[in-house]
N, CA and C atoms as an extended XYZ file, in Angstrom:
291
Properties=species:S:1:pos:R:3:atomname:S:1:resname:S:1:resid:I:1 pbc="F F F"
N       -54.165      -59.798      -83.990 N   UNK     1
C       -53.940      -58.808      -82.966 CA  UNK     1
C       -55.208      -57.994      -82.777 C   UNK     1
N       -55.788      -57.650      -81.683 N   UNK     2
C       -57.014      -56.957      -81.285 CA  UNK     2
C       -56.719      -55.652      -81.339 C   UNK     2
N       -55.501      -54.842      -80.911 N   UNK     3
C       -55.307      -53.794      -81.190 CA  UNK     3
C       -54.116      -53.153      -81.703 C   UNK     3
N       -54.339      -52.367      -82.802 N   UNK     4
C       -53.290      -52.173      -83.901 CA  UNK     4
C       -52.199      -51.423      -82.751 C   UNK     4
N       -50.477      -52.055      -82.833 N   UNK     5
C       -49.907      -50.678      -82.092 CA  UNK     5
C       -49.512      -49.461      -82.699 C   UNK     5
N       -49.317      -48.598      -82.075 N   UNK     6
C       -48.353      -46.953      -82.443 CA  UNK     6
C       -47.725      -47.715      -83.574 C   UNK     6
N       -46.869      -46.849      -84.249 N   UNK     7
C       -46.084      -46.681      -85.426 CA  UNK     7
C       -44.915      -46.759      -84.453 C   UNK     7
N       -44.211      -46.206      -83.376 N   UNK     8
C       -43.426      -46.391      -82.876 CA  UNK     8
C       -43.085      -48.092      -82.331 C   UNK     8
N       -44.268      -48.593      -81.828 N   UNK     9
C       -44.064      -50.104      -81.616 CA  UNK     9
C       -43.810      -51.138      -82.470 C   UNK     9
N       -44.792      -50.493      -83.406 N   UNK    10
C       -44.414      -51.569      -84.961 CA  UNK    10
C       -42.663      -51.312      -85.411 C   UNK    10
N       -42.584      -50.187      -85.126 N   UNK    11
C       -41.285      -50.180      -85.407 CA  UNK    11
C       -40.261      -51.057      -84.447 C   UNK    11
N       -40.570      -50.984      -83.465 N   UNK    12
C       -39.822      -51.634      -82.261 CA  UNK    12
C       -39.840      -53.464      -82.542 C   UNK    12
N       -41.100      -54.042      -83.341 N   UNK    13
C       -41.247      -55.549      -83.275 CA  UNK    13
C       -40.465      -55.273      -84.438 C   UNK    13
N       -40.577      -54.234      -85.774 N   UNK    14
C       -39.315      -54.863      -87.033 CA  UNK    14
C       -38.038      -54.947      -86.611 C   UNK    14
N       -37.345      -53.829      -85.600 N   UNK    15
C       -36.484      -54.354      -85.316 CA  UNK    15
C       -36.165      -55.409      -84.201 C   UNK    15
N       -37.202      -55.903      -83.817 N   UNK    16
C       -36.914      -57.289      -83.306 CA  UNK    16
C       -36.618      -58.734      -83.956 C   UNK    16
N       -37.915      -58.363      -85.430 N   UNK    17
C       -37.416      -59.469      -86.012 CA  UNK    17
C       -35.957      -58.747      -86.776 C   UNK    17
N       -35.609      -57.606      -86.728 N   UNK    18
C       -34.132      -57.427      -87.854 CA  UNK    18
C       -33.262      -58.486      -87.117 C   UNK    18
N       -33.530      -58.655      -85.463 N   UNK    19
C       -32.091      -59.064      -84.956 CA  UNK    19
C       -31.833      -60.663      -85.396 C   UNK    19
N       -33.763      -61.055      -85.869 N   UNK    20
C       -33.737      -63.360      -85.776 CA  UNK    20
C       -33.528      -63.083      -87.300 C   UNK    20
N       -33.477      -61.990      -88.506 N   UNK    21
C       -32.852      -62.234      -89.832 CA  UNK    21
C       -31.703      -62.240      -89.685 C   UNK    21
N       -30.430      -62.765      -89.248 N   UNK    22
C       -29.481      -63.241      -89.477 CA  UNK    22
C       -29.114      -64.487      -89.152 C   UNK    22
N       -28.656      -65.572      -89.846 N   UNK    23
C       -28.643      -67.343      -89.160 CA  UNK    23
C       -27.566      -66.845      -87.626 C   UNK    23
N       -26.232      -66.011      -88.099 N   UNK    24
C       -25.554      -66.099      -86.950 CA  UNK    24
C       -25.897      -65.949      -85.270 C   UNK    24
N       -26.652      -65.001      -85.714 N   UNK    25
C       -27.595      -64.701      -84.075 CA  UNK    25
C       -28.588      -65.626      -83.913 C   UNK    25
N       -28.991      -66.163      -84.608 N   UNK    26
C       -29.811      -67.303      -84.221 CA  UNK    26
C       -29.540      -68.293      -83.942 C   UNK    26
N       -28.338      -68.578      -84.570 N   UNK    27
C       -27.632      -69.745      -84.130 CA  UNK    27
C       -26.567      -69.695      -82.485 C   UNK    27
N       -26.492      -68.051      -82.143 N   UNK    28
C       -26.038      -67.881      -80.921 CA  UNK    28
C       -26.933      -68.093      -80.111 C   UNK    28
N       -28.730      -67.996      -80.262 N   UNK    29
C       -29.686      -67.597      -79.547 CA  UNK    29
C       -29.820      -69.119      -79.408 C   UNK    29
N       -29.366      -70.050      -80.086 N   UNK    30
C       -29.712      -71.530      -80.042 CA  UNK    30
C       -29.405      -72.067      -79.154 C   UNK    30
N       -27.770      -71.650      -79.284 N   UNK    31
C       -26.773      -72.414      -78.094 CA  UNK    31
C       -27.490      -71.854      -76.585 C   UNK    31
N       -27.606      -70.477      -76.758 N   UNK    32
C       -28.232      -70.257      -75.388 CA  UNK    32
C       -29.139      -70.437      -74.761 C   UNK    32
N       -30.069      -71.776      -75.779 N   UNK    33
C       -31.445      -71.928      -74.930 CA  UNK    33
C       -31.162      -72.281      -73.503 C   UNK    33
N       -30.681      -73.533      -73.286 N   UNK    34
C       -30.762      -74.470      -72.029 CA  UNK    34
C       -29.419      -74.091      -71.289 C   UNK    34
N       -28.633      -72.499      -71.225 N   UNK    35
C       -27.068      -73.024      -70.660 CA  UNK    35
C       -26.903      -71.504      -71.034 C   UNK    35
N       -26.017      -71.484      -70.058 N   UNK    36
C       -25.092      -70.058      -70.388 CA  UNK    36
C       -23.410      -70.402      -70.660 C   UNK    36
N       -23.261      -69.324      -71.586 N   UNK    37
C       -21.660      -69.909      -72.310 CA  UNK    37
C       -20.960      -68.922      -72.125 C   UNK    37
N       -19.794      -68.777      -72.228 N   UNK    38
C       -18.969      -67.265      -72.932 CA  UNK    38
C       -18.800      -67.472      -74.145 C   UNK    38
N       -18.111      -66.174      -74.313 N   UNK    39
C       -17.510      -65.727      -75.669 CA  UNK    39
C       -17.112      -67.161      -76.061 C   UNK    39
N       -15.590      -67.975      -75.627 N   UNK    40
C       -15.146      -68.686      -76.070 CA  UNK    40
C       -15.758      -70.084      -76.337 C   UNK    40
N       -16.961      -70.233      -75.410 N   UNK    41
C       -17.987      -71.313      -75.947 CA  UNK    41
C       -18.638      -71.112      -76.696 C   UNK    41
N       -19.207      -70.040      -77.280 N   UNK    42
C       -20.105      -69.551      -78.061 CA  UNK    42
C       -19.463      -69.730      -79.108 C   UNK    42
N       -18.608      -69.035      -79.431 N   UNK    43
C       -17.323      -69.114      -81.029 CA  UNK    43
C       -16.624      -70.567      -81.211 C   UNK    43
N       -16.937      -71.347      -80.395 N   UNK    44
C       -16.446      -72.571      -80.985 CA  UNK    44
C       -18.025      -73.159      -81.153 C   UNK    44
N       -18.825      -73.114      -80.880 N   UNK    45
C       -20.059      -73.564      -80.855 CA  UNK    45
C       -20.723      -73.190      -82.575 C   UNK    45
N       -20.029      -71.959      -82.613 N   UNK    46
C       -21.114      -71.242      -84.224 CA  UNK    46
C       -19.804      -71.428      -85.032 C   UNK    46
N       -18.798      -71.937      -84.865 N   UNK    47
C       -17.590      -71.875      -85.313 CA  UNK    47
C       -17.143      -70.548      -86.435 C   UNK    47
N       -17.034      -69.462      -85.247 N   UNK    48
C       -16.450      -68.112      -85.721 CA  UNK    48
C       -15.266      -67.346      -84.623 C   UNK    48
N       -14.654      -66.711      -85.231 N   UNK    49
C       -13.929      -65.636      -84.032 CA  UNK    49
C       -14.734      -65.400      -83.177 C   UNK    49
N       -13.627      -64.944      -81.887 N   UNK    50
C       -14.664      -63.999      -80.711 CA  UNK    50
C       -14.879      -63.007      -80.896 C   UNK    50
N       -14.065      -62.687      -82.024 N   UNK    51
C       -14.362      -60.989      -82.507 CA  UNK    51
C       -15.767      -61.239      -82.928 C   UNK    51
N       -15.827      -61.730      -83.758 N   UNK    52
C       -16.833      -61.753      -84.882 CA  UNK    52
C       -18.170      -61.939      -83.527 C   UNK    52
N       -17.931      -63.288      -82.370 N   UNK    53
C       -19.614      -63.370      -82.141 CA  UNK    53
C       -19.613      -62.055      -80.809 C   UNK    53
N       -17.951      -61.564      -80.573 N   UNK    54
C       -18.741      -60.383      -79.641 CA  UNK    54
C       -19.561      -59.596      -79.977 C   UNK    54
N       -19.552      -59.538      -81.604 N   UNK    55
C       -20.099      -58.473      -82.416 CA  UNK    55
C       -21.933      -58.357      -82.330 C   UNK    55
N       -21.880      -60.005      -82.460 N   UNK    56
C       -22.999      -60.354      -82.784 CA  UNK    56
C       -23.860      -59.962      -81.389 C   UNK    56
N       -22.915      -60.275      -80.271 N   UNK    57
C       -23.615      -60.511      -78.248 CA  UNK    57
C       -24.084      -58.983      -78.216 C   UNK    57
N       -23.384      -58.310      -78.866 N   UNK    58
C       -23.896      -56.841      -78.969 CA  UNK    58
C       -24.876      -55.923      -79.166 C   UNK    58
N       -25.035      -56.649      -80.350 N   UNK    59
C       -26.562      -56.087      -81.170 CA  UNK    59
C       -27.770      -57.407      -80.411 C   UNK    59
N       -27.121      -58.395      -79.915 N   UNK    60
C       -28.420      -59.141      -79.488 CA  UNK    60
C       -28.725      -58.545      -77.780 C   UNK    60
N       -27.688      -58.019      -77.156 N   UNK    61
C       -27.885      -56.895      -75.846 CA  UNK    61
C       -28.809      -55.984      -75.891 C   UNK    61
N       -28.441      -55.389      -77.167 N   UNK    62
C       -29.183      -54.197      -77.163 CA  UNK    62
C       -30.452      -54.475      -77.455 C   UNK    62
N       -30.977      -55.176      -77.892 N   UNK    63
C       -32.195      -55.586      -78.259 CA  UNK    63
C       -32.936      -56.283      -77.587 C   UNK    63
N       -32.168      -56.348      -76.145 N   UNK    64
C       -32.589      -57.089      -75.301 CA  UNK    64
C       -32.929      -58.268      -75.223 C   UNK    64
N       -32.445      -59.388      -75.630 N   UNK    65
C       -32.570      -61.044      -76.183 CA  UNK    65
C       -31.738      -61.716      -75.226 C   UNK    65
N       -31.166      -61.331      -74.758 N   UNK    66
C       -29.610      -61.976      -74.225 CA  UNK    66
C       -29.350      -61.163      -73.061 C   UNK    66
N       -28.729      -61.590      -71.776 N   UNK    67
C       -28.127      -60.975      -70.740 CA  UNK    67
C       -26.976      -61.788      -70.685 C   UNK    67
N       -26.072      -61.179      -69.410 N   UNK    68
C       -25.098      -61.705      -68.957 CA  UNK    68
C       -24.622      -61.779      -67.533 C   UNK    68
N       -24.113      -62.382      -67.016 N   UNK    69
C       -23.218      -62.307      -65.916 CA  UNK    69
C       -21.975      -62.504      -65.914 C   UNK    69
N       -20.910      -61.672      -64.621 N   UNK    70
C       -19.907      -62.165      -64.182 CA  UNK    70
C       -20.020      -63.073      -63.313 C   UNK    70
N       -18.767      -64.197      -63.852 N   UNK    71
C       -18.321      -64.995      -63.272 CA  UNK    71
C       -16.941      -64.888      -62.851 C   UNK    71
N       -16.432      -64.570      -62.123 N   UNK    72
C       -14.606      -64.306      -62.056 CA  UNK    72
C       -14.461      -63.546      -62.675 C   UNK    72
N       -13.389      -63.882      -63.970 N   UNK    73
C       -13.037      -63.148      -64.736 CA  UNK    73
C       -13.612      -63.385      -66.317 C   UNK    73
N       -14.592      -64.389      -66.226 N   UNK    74
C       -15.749      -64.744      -66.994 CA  UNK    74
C       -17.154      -64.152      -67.485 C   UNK    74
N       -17.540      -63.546      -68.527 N   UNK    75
C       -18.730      -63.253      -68.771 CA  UNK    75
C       -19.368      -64.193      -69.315 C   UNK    75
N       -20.816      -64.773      -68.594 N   UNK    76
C       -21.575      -65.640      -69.421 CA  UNK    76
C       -22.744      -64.973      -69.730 C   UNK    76
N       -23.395      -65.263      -70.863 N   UNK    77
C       -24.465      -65.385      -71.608 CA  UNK    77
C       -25.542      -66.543      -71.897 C   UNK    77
N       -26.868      -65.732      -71.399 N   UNK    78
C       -27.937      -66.668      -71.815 CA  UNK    78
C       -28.767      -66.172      -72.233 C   UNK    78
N       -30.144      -66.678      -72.520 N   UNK    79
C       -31.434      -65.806      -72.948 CA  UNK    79
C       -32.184      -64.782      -72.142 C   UNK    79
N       -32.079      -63.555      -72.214 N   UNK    80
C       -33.100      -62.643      -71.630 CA  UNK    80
C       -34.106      -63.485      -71.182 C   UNK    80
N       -35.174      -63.893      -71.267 N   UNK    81
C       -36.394      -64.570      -70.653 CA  UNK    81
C       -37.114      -65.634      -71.401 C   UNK    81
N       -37.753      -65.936      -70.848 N   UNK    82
C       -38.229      -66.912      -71.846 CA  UNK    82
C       -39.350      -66.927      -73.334 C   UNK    82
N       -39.534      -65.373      -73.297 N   UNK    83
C       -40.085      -64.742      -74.673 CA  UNK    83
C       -38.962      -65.029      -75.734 C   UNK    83
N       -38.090      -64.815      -75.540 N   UNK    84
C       -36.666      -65.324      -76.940 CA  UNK    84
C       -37.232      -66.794      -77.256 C   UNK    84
N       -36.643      -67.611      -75.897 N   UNK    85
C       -37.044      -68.971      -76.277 CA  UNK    85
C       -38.409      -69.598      -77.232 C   UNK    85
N       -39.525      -68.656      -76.653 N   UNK    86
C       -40.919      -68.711      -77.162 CA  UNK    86
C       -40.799      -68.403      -78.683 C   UNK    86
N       -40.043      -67.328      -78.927 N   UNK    87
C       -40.067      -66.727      -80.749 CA  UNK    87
C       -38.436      -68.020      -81.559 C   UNK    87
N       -38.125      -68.273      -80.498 N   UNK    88
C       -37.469      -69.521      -81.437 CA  UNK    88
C       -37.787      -70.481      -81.124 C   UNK    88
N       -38.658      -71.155      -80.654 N   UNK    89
C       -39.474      -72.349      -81.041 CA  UNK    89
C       -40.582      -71.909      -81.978 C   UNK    89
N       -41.109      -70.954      -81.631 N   UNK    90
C       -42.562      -70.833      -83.317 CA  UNK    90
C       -41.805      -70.318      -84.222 C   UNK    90
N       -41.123      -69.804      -84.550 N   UNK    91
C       -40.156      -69.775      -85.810 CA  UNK    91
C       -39.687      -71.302      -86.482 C   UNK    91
N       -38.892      -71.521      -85.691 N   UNK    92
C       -38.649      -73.548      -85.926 CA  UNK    92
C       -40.115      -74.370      -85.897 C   UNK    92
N       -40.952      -74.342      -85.198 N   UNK    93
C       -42.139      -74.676      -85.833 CA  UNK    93
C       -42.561      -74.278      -86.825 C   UNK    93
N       -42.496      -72.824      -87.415 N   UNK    94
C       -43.590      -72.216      -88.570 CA  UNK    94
C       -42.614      -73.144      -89.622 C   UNK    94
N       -41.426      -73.018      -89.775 N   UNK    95
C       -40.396      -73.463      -91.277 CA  UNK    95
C       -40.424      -74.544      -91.504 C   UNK    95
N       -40.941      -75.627      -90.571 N   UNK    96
C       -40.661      -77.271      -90.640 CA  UNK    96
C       -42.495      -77.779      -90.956 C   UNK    96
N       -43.216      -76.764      -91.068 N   UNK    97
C       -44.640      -76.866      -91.444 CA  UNK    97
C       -44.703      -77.707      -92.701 C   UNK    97
């Protein structure tokens, strides 16, 4: 990095990586590369409750990783942009080194 950031930013990238230390969100962030799902595709996909991965769509919202749309009476989910996609492919590249 050419220039060191604020203490406030560094703080902002740890909690970016806090959200890819858990397999479950990563494994939600997986399904959502190529496709948008709902709740009920998603939880059969990571095979958990919808409780459990609304939990997860939550903290990956806020962190901005993930958006959504209505569909009907449908919410789908996919990747915020293609910076997510970018930090989970060099992640899966760095581990298979």
């Amino acid at each position: 990095m050419q220039n060191i950031p604020d203490k406030e930013t560094m703080e902002r990238i740890a909690d970016l990586f806090k959200a890819f230390a858990d397999p479950t969100r990563v494994q939600i962030l997986s399904n959502l590369v190529d496709r948008e799902l709902c709740v009920t595709d998603i939880a059969e996909a990571v095979e958990l409750s919808q409780s459990a991965v609304s939990h997860q769509l939550r903290i990956l919202k806020q962190m901005y990783l993930i958006k959504y749309r209505r569909d009907g009476k449908n919410i789908l989910y996919s990747l915020a942009d293609d910076h997510v996609r970018t930090i989970l492919e060099m992640g899966l590249e760095h581990v298979l080194e």
